[in-house]
C-alpha positions in Angstrom: 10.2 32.8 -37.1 6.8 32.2 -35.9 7.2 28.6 -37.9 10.6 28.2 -36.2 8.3 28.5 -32.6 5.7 26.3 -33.5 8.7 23.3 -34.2 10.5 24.3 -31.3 7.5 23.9 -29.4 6.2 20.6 -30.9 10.1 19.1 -30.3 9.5 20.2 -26.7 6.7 18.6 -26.4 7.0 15.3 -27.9 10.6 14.6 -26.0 8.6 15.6 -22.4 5.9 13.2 -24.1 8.6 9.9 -25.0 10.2 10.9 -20.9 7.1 10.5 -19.1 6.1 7.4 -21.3 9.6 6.2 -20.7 9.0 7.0 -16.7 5.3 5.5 -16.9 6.2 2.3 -18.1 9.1 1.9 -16.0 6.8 2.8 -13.1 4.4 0.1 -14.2 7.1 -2.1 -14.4 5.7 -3.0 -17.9 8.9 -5.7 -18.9 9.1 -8.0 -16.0 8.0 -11.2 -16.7 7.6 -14.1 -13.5 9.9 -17.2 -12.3 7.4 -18.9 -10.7 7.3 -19.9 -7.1 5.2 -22.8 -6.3 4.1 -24.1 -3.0 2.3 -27.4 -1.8 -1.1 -28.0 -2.1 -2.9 -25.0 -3.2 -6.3 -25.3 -4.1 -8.4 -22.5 -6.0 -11.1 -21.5 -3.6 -14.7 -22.7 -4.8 -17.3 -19.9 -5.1 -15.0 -16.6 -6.1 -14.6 -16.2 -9.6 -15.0 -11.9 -9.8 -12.4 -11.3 -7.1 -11.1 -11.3 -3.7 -9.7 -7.2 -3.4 -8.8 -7.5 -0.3 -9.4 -10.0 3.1 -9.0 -9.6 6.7 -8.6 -12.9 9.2 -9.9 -12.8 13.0 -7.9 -14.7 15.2 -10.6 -17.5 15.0 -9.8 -18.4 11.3 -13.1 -16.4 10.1 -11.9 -15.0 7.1 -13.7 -11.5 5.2 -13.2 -11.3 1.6 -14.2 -7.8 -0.1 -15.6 -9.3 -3.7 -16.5 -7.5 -7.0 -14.4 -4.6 -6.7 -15.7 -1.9 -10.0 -12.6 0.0 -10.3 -12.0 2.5 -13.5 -9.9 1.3 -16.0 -9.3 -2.1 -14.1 -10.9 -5.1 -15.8 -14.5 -7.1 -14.2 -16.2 -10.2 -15.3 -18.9 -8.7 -13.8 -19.9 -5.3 -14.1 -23.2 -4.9 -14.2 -23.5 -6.4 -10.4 -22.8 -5.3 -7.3 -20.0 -6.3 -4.7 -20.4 -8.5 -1.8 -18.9 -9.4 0.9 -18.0 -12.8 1.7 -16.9 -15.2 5.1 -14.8 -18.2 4.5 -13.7 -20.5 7.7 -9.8 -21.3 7.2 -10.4 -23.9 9.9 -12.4 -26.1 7.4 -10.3 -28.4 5.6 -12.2 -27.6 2.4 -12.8 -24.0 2.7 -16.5 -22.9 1.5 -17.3 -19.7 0.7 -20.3 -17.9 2.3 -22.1 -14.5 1.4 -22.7 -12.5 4.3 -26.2 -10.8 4.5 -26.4 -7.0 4.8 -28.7 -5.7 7.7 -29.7 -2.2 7.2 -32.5 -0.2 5.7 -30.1 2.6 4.8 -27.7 1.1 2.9 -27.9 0.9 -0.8 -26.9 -3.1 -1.9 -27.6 -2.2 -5.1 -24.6 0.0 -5.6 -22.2 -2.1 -3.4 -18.5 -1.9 -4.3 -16.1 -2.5 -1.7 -12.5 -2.5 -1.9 -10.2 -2.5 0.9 -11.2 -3.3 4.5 -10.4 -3.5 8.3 -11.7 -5.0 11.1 -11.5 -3.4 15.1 -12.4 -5.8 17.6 -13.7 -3.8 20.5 -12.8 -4.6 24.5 -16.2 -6.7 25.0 -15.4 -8.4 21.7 -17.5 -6.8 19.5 -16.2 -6.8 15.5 -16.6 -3.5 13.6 -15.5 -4.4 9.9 -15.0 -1.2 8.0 -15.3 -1.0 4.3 -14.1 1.1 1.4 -17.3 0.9 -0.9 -17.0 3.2 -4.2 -21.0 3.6 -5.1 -21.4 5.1 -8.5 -17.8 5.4 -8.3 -17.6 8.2 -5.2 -15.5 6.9 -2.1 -17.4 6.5 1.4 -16.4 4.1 4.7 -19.5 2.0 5.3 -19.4 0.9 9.0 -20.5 -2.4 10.3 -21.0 -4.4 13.1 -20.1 -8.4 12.5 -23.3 -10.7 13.8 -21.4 -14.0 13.9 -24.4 -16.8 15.0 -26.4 -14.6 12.0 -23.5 -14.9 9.8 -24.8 -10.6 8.8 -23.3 -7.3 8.7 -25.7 -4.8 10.9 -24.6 -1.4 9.0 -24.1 1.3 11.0 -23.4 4.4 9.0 -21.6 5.6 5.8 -18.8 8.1 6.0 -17.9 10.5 4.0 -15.4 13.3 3.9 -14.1 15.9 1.3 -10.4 14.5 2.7 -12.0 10.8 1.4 -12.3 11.6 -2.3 -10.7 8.5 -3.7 -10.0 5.7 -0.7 -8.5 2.6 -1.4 -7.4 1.1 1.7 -8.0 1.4 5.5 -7.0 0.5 8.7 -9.2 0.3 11.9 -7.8 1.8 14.8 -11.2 2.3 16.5 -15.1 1.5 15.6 -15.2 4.8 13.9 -11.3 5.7 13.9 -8.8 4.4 10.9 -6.2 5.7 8.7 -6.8 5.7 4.9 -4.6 6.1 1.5 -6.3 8.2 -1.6 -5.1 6.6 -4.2 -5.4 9.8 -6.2 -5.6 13.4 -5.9 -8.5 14.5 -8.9 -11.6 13.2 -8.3 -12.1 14.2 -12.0 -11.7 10.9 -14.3 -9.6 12.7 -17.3 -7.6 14.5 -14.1 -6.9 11.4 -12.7 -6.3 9.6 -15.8 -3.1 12.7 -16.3 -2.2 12.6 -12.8 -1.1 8.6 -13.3 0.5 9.1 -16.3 2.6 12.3 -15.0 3.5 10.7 -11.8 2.8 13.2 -10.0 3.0 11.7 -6.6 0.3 14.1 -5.6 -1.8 10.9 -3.8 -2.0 11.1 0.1 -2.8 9.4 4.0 -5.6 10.9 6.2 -6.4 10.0 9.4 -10.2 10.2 10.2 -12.3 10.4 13.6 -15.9 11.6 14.3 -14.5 14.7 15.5 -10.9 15.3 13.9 -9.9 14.8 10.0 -6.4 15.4 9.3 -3.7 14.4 6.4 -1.4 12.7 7.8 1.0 11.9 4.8 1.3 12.9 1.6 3.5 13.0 -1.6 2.7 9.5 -2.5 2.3 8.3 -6.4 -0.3 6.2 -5.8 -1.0 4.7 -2.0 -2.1 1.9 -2.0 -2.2 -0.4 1.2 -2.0 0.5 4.8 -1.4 -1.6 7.9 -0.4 -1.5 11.3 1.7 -3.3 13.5 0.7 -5.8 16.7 2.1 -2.9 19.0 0.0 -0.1 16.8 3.2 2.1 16.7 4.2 1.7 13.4 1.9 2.1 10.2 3.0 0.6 7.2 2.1 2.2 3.5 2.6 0.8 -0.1 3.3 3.0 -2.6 2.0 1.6 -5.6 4.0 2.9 -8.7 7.0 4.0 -6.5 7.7 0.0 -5.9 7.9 1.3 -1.9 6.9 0.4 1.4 7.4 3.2 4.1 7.4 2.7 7.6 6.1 5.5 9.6 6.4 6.0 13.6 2.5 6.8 15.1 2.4 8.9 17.9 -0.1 9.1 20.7 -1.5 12.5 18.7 -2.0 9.9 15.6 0.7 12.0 13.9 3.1 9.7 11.5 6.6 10.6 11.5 8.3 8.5 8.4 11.2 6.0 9.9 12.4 4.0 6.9 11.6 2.8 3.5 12.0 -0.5 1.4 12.8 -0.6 -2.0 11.3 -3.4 -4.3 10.8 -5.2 -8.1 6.8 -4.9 -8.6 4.2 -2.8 -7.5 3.2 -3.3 -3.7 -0.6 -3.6 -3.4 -2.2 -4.2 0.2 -0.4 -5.3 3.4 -1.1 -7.8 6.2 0.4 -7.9 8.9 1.2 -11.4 10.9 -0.3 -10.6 14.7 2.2 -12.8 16.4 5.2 -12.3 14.3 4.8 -8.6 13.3 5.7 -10.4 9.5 4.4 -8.2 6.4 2.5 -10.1 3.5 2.0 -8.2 0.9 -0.2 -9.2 -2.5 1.8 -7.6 -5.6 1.9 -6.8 -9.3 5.0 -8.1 -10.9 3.9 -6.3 -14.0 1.2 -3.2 -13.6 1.0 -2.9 -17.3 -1.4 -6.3 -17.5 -3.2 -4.8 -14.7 -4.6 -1.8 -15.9 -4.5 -3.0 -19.7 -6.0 -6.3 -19.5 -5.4 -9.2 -22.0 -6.8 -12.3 -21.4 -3.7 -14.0 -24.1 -1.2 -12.5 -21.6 -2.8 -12.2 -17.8 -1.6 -10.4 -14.9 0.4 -12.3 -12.8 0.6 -13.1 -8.7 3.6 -12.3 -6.1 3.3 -12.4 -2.7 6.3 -11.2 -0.6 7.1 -11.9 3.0 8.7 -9.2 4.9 10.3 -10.2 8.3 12.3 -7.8 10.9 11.3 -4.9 9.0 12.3 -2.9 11.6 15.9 -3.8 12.1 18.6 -3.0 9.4 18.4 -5.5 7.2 14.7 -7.0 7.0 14.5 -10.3 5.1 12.3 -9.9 2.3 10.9 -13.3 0.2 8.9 -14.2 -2.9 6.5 -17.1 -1.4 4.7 -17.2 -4.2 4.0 -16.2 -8.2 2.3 -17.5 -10.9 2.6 -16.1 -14.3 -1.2 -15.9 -14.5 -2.3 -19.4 -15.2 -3.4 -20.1 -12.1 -3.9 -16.7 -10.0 -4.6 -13.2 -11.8 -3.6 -10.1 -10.6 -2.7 -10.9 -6.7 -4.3 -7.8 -4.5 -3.6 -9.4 -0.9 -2.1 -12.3 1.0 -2.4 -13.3 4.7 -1.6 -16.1 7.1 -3.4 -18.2 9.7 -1.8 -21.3 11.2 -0.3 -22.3 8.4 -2.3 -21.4 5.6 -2.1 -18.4 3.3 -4.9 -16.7 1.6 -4.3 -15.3 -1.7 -6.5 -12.4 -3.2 -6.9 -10.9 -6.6 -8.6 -7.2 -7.8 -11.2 -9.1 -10.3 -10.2 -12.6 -10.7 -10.4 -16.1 -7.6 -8.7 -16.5 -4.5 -5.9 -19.0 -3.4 -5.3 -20.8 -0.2 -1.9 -22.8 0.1 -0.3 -24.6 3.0 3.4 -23.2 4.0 
């Protein structure tokens, strides 16, 4: 009898074990492979080689560029240095690629590892950039203020929060004031390792302010990137492994009540969000497998996707680009400015194409 448990239990266990394998890989989208979609002149942009996470464009063409990302379980040609962040000018014919300076006695370059980032321009035209920096792997907000004629970052403070564990993206909706996805809900690396592989959808949106932390939205498996739209009523949110981007209402109590949400064929990384247009660009994995089990025989590939009318009934969504990995690895992010779109990647270069 006792033997007859012990098999029963075992059968049990390996058919949940061959389901969730069968749901992981399906969630990673593990056997799509790429048509590619080419455009005109692209040109590899000189001077990132270790990534290009994620990149935020002021209306003047000034382009920042999060560089470096260290990210468990992801792959990086360089990890034994810290991030950077970088300014290119997209008004330059030949874009060159500049490292901005840090300015700050309190803030620790050494363990420097941004990720996603957001920019609030304030009403006498100051920039706050806001960045997602993971030192020795923790998650905090590093706040700072943009010194254009010094081409510097003048850090302001570091932010953390127990509802901040494991940040991936952000958006800005004041110099202190943003929404931002956890990407997981363990802080715990053998937790977090389960809670992919489960799916359990556990991941989560908080809105943060100096004086009011609150989560916002939860139930996610895996959020990813988070946007908003010209108006600020809507915020957008990528749902990694769930192939989803929801569209959520934001009230005037920065409460999100969720509208609508897409359905798509890869895995929706961060979004961008066209300032005249309201158009989503959105950097994706075609195939997460190659992601977070890198080969360099069979690379990640690139996808960006152009959502338009998003709000309406029938939004028209559109590959603009992919690449099968020859050219562009693992595509992060994708934005636009007069005419030109900026490709990023989690660990590899960064793109820029005319449309």
């Amino acid at each position: 009898m006792a033997k007859l448990m012990v098999l029963t239990l075992l059968g049990l266990g390996l058919a949940l074990f061959r389901d969730h394998r069968a749901s992981y890989l399906t969630r990673l989208n593990a056997f799509r492979e790429v048509t590619p979609v080419e455009l005109p002149n692209c040109n590899l942009v000189k001077g990132i080689e270790t990534g290009s996470e994620d990149l935020e464009i002021l209306p003047n063409g000034l382009a920042f560029i999060s560089s470096g990302l260290r990210y468990p379980g992801i792959k990086s040609f360089e990890p034994d240095k810290p991030g950077k962040m970088l300014l290119v000018d997209l008004n330059e014919e030949a874009q060159t690629v500049l490292e901005l300076k840090i300015i700050g006695s309190k803030f620790d370059e050494s363990s420097f590892n941004p990720h996603g980032i957001s920019t609030f321009t304030d009403e006498d035209n100051t920039v706050y950039l806001l960045v997602v920096n993971h030192p020795d792997f923790k998650s905090t907000v590093e706040v700072f203020k943009f010194q254009e004629e010094e081409k510097s970052l003048l850090h302001l403070k570091t932010i953390r929060h127990k509802l901040l564990p494991n940040v991936n993206d952000i958006v800005a909706v004041g110099p202190e004031h943003f929404y931002a996805t956890n990407d997981h809900y363990f802080t715990d690396v053998y937790l977090k390792s389960w809670e992919l592989y489960l799916g359990l959808a556990w991941s989560y949106v908080v809105y943060y302010s100096p004086t009011e932390v609150q989560v916002m939205a939860d139930g996610f498996d895996f959020a990813n990137g988070i946007n908003i739209s010209p108006d600020g009523k809507y915020v957008y949110i990528s749902e990694l492994l769930a192939h989803k981007i929801h569209v959520y209402e934001k009230h005037a109590n920065w409460t999100l009540t969720p509208l609508k949400s897409l359905d798509f064929n890869t895995l929706v990384d961060n979004i961008s969000v066209d300032p005249v247009t309201g158009d989503l660009w959105v950097g994706c994995h075609p195939n997460g497998i190659r992601i977070f089990f890198y080969d360099s025989e069979n690379p990640p590939a690139s996808e960006v996707i152009r959502i338009q009318n998003i709000l309406t009934e029938e939004p028209k969504v559109r590959v603009v680009y992919a690449d099968n990995g020859t050219v562009l690895q693992g595509s992060t992010v994708a934005s636009v400015y007069k005419g030109k779109l900026l490709v990023g990647t989690v660990f590899h270069k960064a793109l820029c194409c005319e449309l």
